[in-house]
N, C-alpha and C positions, 0 to 999 in steps of 0.2 A: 542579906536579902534587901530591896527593897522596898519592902510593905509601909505604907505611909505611917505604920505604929511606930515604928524606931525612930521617926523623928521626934522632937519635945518640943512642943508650942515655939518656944524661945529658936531654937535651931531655923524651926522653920521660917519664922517673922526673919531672921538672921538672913537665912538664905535666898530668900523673897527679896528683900529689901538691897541687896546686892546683886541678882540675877540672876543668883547660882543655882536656886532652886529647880528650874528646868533644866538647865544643864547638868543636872547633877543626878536628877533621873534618867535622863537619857543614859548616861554613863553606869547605871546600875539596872538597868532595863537590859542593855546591851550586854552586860558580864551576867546575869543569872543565863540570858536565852544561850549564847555561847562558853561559857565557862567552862563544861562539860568535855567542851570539844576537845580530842587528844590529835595533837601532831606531831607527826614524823620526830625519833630523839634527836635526831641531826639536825631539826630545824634550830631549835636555842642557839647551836654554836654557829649555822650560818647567821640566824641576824646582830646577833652579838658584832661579829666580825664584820656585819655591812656597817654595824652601829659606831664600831669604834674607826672607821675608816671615816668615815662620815664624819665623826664627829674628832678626828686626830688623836684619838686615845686608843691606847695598846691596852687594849682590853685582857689578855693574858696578866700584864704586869698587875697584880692585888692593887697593891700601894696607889697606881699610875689610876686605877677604875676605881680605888674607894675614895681616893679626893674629889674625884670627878663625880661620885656619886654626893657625896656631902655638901660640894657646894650647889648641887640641885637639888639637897635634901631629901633625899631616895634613899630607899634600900635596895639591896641587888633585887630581891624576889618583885619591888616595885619594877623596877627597869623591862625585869625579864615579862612582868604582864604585858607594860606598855608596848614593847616589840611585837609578843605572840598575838595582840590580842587583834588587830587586824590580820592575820593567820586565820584567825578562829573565826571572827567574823565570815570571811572568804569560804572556809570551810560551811560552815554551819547554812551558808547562803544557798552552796551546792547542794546539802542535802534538804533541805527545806521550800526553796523558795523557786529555783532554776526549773521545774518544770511546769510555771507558770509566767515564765519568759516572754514566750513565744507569744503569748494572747496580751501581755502588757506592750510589746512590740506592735504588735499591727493594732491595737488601742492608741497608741500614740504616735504612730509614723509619721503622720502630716506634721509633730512637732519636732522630729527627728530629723525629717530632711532641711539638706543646708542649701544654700541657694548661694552665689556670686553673682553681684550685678556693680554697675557703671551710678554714682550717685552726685548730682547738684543739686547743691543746697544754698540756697539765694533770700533775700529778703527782701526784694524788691519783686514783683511780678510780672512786670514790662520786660527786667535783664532777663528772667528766667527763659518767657516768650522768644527774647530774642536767640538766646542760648540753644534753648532747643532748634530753631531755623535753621541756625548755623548745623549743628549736628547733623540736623535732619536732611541738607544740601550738599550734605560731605565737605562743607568749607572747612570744619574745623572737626578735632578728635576729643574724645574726653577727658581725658587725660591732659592735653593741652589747658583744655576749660577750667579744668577744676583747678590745677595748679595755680590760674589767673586769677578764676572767681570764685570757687569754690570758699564759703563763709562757715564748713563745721569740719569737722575730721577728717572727712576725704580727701580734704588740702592735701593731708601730709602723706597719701596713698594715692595720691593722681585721679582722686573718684574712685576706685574699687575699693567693695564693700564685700569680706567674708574670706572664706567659706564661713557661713553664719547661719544657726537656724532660723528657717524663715519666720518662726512664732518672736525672735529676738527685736524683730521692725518693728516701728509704728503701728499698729490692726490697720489701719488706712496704706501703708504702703505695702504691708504682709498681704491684700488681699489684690493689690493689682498685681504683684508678682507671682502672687498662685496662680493667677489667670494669666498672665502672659506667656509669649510665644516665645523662645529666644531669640537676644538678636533687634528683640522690640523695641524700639523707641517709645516712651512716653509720651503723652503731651504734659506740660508741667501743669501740677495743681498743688493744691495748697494744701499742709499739714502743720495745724498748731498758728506759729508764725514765720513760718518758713514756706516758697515755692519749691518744690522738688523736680528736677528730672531726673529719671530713673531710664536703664537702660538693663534686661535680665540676661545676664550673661550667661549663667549656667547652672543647670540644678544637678544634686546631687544627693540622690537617693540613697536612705538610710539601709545598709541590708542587716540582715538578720547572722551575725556571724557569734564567733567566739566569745569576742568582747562585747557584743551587744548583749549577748545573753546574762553575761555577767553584770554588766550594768543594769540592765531591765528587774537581775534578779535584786539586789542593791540597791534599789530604788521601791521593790518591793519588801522587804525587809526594813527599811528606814521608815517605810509607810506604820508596819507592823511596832515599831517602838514608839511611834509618835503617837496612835492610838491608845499604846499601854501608858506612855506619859499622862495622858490626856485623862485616862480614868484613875491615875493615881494623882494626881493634882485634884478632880472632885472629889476623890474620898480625901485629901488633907483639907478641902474647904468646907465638907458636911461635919458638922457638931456632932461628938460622940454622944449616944444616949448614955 
C-alpha cells in the first residue's frame, strides 16, 4: 500500500532529496487504484511476445529471458507488471472514468482544436511591413519568404506551422487566429521581440471520437492520482501526534 506510514523518516529525507519521492507515489497510487484489475489470460503471452520482439529476445528461451532479466535486475513477475500494468491502467480507465469523457471534451475543446497557418518571424519591423506588402500584392508566396527571411523554425518548413493546438502559440498569436478568417492575412505586430506575419490556413476541429474519449478519460484519471499524490505528500509533511 501506499500509506505515507511505511515510509521511515530516513527513506523519506532519501527519496525527497533525490526526486523520487513523487514519483514514487504516483507509481503506488496507480497499482493499488488498478491492481485489482483482471485481464484476458491471453493477454501476458501477447505482451511478452510484443516485449521480446521489441526488445530482440526470445522470450520462450528461459536462459535467453533470465540474462536479459538480470542485467536489468528484474524478476519475471517484475517484467510481467510492467507490461500488464498499462493493460490495467486502460481497463480500469474504461470502467471508472470514460463516462465523464464527454463533459471533459466539450470542457476543453478550444484547447483541442488544432490550427495550420503560414508564419514570419522577423526582428526588424520595417522587413516585416515590407514582407507583409509583398504578400499582401501577390508578389511574393510564403513559403518563398520564409525560406529567405524567415529568422525562427519556419525556415526549415517554408513558414507552415502545425497541425498544432492552437493553445501551443504565443496567447498573443493563439488569439488573433481564433479570430481569424481563413486565408487571412495579418498585418504584422509584434510578439516578445519578434515582428510576426501570420497567415490562418486551416482549422481543425477536435471531434469526439474513440480515441478522444480514451484520452479525455486518461487525463482524467491522471487528474485523480495527482490529487491522491498530493494528500499523501501532506500527510508525510504533517508531524505525527
Amino acid at each position: 500500500m501506499a500509506d505515507p506510514q511505511v515510509l521511515t523518516p530516513d527513506s523519506i529525507q532519501l527519496l525527497r532529496r533525490h526526486g523520487l519521492l513523487r514519483p514514487l507515489l504516483q507509481q503506488l497510487v496507480t497499482a493499488e487504484a488498478v491492481g485489482e484489475e483482471i485481464l484476458p489470460p491471453e493477454t501476458l503471452d501477447q505482451v511478452m511476445a510484443a516485449y521480446g520482439q521489441q526488445q530482440g529476445v526470445d522470450t520462450a528461451d528461459a536462459t535467453q529471458l533470465q540474462e536479459h532479466l538480470q542485467a536489468r535486475g528484474l524478476e519475471l513477475s517484475d517484467l510481467h507488471w510492467q507490461l500488464l500494468l498499462p493493460l490495467r491502467v486502460r481497463q480500469h480507465v474504461q470502467e471508472h472514468f470514460i463516462h465523464k469523457a464527454e463533459t471533459r471534451f466539450l470542457e476543453r475543446k478550444n484547447q483541442l482544436d488544432q490550427v495550420i497557418y503560414s508564419l514570419l518571424r522577423v526582428k526588424d519591423g520595417l522587413l516585416a511591413r515590407e514582407l507583409y506588402l509583398r504578400l499582401a500584392g501577390g508578389e511574393a508566396n510564403f513559403a518563398d519568404l520564409a525560406n529567405a527571411y524567415a529568422e525562427g523554425p519556419e525556415k526549415q518548413t517554408r513558414g507552415i506551422v502545425g497541425p498544432v493546438p492552437l493553445t501551443q502559440a504565443h496567447p498573443q498569436l493563439a488569439e488573433r487566429l481564433r479570430i481569424s478568417k481563413i486565408g487571412e492575412l495579418l498585418e504584422p505586430f509584434n510578439v516578445a521581440d519578434w515582428w510576426l506575419v501570420v497567415r490562418l490556413e486551416q482549422r481543425i476541429p477536435a471531434n469526439f471520437d474513440d480515441a478522444m474519449a480514451e484520452r479525455m478519460g486518461q487525463e482524467l484519471f491522471q487528474e485523480w492520482v495527482a490529487e491522491q499524490v498530493e494528500a499523501r505528500l501532506s500527510a508525510l509533511a504533517c508531524p505525527r501526534a
